[in-house]
LUMPATI-980254 format. One line per 2 residues: number of its first residue (from 1); for each residue x, y negated, z of C-alpha. Coordinates in steps of 0.5 Angstrom, whole numbers, plus 2048, in hexadecimal, padded with zeros to 3 digits. Layout:
<rs>
NUM = X/Y/Z; ...;
</rs>
This chain:
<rs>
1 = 80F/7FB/7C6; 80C/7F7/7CC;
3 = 807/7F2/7CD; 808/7EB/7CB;
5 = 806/7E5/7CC; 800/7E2/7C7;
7 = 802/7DC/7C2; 7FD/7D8/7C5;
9 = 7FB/7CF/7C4; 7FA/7CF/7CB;
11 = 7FF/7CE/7D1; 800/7D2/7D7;
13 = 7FC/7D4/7DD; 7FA/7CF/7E1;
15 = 7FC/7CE/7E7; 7FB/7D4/7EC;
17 = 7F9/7D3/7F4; 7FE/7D9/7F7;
19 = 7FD/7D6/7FF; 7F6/7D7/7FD;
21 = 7F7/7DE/7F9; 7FC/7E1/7FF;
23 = 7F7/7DF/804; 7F1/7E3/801;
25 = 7F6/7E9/7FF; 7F8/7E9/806;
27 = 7F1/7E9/80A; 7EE/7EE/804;
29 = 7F5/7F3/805; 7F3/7F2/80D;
31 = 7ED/7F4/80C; 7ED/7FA/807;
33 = 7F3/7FE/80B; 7F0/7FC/811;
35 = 7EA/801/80F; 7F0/805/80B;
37 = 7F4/806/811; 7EF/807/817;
39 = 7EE/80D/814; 7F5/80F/813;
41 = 7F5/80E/81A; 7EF/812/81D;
43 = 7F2/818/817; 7F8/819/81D;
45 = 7F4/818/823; 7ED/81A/822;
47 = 7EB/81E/81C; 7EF/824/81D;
49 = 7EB/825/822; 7E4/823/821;
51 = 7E4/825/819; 7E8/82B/819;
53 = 7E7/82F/81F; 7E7/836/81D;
55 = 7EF/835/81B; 7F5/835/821;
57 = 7F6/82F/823; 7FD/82D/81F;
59 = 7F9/830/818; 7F2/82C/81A;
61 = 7F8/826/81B; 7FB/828/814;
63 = 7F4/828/811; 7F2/822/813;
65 = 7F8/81E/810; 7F7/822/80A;
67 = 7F0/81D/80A; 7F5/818/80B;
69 = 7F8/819/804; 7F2/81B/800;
71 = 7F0/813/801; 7F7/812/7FC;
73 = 7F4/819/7F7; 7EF/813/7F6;
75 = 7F3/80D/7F5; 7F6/80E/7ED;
77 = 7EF/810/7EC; 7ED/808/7EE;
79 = 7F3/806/7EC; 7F1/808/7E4;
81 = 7EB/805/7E6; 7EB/7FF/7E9;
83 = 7F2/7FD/7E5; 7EE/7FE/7DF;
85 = 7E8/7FA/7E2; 7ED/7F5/7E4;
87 = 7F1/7F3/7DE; 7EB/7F3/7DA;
89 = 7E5/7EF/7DD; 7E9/7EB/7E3;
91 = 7ED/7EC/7EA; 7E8/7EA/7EE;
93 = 7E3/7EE/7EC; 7E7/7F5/7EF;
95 = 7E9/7F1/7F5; 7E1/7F0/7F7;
97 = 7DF/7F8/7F6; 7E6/7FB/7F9;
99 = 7E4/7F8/800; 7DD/7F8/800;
101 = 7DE/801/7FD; 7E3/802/803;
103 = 7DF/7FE/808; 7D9/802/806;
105 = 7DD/809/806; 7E0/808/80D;
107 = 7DA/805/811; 7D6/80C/80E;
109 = 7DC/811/811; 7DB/80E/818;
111 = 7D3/810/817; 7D6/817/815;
113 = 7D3/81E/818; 7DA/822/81C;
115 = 7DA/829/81A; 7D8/82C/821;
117 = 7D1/827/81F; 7D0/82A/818;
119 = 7D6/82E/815; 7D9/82E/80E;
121 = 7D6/829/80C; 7D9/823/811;
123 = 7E1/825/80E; 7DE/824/807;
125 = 7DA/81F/808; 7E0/81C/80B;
127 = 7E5/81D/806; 7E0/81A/800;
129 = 7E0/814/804; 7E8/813/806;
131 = 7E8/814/7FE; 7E4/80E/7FD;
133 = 7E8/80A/802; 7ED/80D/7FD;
135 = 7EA/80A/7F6; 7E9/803/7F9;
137 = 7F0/803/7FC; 7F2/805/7F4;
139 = 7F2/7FE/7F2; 7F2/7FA/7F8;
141 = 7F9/7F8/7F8; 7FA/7F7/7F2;
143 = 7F4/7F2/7F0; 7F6/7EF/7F6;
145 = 7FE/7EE/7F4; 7FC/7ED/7ED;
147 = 7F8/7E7/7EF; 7FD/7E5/7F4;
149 = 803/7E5/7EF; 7FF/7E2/7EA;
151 = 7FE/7DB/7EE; 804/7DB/7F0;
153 = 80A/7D6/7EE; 810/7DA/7EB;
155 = 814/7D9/7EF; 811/7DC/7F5;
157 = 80D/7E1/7F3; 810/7E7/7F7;
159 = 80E/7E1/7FE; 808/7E1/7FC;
161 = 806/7E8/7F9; 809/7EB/801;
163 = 803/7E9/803; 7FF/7ED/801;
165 = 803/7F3/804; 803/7EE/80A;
167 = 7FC/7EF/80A; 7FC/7F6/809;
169 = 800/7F7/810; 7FC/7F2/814;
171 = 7F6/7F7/813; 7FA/7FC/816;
173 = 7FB/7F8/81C; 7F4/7F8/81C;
175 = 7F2/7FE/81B; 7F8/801/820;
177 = 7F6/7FC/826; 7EE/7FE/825;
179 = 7F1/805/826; 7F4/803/82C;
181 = 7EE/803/831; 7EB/808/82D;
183 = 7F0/80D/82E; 7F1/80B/836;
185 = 7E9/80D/837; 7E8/814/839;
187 = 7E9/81A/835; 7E2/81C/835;
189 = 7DF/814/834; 7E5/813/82E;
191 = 7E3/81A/82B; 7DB/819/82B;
193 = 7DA/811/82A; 7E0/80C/82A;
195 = 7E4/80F/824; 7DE/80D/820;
197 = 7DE/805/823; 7E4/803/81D;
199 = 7E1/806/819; 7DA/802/81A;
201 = 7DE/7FC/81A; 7DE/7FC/812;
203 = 7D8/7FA/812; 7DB/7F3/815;
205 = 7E1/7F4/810; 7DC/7F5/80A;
207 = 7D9/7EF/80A; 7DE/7EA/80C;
209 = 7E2/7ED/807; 7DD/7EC/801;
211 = 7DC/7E4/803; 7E4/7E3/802;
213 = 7E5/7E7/7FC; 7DE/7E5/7F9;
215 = 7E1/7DD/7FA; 7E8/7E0/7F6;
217 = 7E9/7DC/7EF; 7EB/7DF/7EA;
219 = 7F3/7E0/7E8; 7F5/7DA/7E2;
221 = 7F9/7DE/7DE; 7F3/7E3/7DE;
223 = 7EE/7DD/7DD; 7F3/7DB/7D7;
225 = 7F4/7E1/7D4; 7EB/7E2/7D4;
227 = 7EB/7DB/7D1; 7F0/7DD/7CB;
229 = 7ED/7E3/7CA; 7F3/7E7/7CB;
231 = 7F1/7EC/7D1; 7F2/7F3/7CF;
233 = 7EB/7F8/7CE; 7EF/7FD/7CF;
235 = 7F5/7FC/7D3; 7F6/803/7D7;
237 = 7F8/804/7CF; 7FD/7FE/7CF;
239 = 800/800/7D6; 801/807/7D3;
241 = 804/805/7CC; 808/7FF/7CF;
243 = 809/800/7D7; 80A/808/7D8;
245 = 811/807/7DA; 810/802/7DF;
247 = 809/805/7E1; 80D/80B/7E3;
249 = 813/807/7E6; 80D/804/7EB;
251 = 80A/80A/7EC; 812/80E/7EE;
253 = 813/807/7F2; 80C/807/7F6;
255 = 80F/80E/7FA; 812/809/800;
257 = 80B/809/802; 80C/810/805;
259 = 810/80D/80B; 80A/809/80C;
261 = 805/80F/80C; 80B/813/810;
263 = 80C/80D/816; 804/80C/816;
265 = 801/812/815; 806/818/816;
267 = 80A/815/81D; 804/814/81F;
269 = 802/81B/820; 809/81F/821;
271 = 80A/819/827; 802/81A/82A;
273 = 801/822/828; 807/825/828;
275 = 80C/821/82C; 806/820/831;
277 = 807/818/831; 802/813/835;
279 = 7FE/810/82F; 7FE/809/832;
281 = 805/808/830; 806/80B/82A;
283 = 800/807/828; 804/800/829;
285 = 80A/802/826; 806/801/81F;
287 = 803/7FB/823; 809/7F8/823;
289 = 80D/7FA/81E; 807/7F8/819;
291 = 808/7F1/81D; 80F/7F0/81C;
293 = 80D/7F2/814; 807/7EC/814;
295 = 80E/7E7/814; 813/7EC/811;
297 = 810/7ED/80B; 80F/7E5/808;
299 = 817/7E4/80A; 819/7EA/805;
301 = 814/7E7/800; 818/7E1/801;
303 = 81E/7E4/800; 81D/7E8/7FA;
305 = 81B/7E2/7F7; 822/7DF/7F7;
307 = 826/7E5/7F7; 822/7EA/7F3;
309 = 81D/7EF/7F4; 821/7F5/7F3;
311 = 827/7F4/7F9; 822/7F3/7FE;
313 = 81E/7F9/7FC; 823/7FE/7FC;
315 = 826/7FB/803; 81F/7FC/806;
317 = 81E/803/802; 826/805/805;
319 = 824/803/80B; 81E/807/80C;
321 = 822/80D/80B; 826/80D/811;
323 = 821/80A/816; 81C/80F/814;
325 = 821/813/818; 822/810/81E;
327 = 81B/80F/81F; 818/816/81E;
329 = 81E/818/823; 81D/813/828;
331 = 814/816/828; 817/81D/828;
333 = 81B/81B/82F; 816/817/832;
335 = 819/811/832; 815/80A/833;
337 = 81A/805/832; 81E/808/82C;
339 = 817/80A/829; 815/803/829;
341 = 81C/800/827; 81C/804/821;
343 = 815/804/820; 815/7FC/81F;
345 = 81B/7FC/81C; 819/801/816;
347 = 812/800/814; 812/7F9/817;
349 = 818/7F6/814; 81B/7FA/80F;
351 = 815/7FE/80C; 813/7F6/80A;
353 = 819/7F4/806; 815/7FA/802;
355 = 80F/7F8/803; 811/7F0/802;
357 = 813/7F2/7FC; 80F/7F7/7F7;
359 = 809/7F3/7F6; 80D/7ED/7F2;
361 = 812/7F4/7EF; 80D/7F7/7ED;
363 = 807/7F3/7E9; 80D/7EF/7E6;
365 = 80E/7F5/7E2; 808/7F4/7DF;
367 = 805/7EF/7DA; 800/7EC/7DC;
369 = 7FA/7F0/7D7; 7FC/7F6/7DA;
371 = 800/7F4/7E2; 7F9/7F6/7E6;
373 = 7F9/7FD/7E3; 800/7FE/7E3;
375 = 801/7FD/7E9; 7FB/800/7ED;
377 = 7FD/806/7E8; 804/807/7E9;
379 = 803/805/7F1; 7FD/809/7F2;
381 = 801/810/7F0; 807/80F/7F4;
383 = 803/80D/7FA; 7FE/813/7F8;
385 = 806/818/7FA; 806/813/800;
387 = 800/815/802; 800/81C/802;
389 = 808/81A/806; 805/81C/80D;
391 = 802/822/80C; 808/825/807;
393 = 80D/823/80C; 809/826/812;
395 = 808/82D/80E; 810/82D/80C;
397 = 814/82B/812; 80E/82F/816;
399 = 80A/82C/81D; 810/82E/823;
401 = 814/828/825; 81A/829/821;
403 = 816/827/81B; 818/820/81B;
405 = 81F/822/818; 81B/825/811;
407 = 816/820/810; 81C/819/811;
409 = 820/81E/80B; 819/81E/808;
411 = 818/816/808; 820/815/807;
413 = 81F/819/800; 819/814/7FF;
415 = 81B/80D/800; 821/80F/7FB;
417 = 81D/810/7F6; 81A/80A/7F6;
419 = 821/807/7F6; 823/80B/7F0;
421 = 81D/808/7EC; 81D/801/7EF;
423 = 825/800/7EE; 823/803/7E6;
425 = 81E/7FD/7E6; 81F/7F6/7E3;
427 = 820/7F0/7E7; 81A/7EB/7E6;
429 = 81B/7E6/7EB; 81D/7E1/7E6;
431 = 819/7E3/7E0; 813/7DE/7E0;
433 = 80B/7DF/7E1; 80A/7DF/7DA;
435 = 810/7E4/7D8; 80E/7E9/7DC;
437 = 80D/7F1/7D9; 811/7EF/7D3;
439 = 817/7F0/7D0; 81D/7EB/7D1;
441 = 81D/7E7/7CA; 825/7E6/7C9;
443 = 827/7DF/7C7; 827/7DD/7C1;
445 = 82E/7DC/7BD; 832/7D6/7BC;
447 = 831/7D4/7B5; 838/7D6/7B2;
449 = 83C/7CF/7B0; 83B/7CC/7A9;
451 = 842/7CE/7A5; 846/7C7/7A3;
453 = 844/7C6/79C;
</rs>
């Protein structure tokens, strides 16, 4: 049985302040995945030769991008965590502590030792920080789409929570373009020195980050609901006895993430390592196809909030399957121009009516008690299979240059997953806040007619 609202004197939230809620999720979501994203960045480029170089070139590559996943092994653990911090004690609260963790983790792996310097211990200290880059990330995007949806006018909320995911790729752009004079420095300045520049700079990222969020209000459906008393004690409890279903169609869904890792992290690789590819252009085709995204993402919002979640999804996720094809085949016979067409068109364009989408799809799912943990837990563990997407597909499909073929298989079997889970969910673009995460009540009957005395 699921949550219903409580019978209560007072009267709805009050009026929330969704510009000012998206803005804060987006420079937070900006800021966050820049951290989370330089390291991706620096696992294809660098790590395999500077934390793993007793392995062959492609195992230390492989090695390296497995670190890349570990971050995600983390995330349901933050995802529990966090979502239970955050239906509990206030939505702000986690926002604050996930930037200033992943901050701190980040700024400490561009002070770490390399192996040739001290040995084993640099790849496992490595790998425990990556981890706590990966509890932080656990409950950042959910706490930033719950606050978000929460402030949200009915009828826009799928507008207004894309920009979290907005955010998201803005960080990208900033982690990939502070890359680009780094990866251009010669290799032995790049492998001594400049790949710890970015990583130092979440120091500036820390503190900026923690004087936005700490100025963040706290959402009024969770202000109303402490007011009455009617927060759950222990809502991982609620989630699962209620919400397990929806739970596990979130978690199922969120494996679209894998054509994100795929196009930033393992492209990037087979493009540089196995195709032998300039690192400068390949570096711009996310720069630019994050770009196109910044404004796709808001207009597949928009949409989804006069047609529906659930066609715009699907549309994305279908075309994903097909253009993850090209894109691969296009790296693996060199050629620029269709690398960056397709490029832009995939991940820019159509990745976004996903992830335009999903923020809104997935916490509408949800009742309010429990929407923060429900959708950290159910997002965190498919984005834990996302993770790992890279290292798997590489170790499958092989390092030659006719992988491309096994890995777009890979990523088009992934991307119907999720449009079997989403075209099996329930449509919410017309249910309002307050109903969200509980059953449709039917009408109630007409009074039968009083018979003629």
């Amino acid at each position: 049985m699921r949550d219903h609202p409580t019978a209560v004197t007072t009267g709805p939230p009050g009026q929330g302040q969704p510009r000012r809620a998206a803005l804060a999720a987006w420079i937070g979501s900006a800021l966050e995945y820049y951290d989370f994203f330089i390291y991706g960045t620096a696992a294809a480029l660098v790590f395999g030769k500077i934390f793993f170089p007793d392995s062959d070139p492609a195992a230390g590559t492989l090695l390296a991008l497995a670190t890349f996943g570990v971050g995600y092994l983390a995330r349901p653990v933050g995802a529990f965590v966090l979502g239970h911090v955050g239906d509990r004690f206030g939505r702000k609260k986690v926002l604050v502590f996930t930037v200033m963790l992943m901050g701190a983790a980040t700024f400490l792996v561009g002070c770490l030792p390399t192996y040739a310097q001290v040995g084993l211990p640099a790849p496992v200290l490595l790998v425990l920080l990556r981890l706590a880059q990966g509890f932080s990330a656990g409950g950042e995007q959910a706490g930033a789409n719950s606050m978000t949806l929460e402030h949200a006018p009915a009828d826009r909320r799928a507008y207004y929570t894309s920009f979290t995911l907005n955010g998201t790729q803005a960080g990208q752009i900033l982690a990939t373009a502070i890359f680009l004079p780094v990866a251009a420095l010669p290799d032995d300045q790049l492998l001594s020195w400049g790949w710890r520049v970015p990583f130092w700079l979440s120091a500036v990222v820390m503190v900026v980050a923690y004087v936005i969020r700490q100025k963040l209000a706290e959402t009024p459906v969770f202000e109303q609901e402490a007011a009455q008393g009617t927060v759950a004690e222990l809502p991982l409890a609620v989630l699962f006895r209620d919400h397990w279903a929806d739970v596990l169609r979130v978690m199922v869904a969120a494996v679209i993430a894998s054509v994100s890792t795929i196009f930033t992290v393992y492209a990037l690789s087979y493009a540089v390592n196995t195709m032998e590819l300039e690192k400068t252009p390949m570096l711009w085709v996310g720069v630019l196809a994050n770009a196109a995204a910044l404004v796709a993402l808001p207009l597949f919002g928009g949409l989804a909030d006069r047609i529906g979640r659930k066609p715009v999804f699907i549309g994305g996720s279908l075309g994903c399957a097909v253009l993850m094809f090209a894109y691969l085949w296009a790296i693996s016979e060199g050629d620029y121009p269709i690398i960056f067409l397709v490029g832009i068109l995939m991940f820019g364009v159509v990745h976004s009516a996903t992830g335009g989408v999903w923020p809104a799809f997935y916490g509408e799912m949800f009742s309010a008690r429990v929407r923060l943990s429900g959708t950290a837990i159910g997002t965190q563990i498919g984005f834990a299979i996302a993770g790992f997407a890279p290292s798997i597909a590489g170790a499958i499909a092989g390092d030659g240059p006719d992988a491309w073929l096994g890995v777009s298989i890979i990523t088009a079997v992934l991307c119907l997953v999720n449009v079997a889970a989403v075209a099996t969910g329930r449509e919410t673009y017309k249910v309002p806040t307050e109903q969200l995460g509980t059953r449709p009540t039917a009408p109630s009957p007409a009074p039968a007619a009083a018979e003629p005395a």
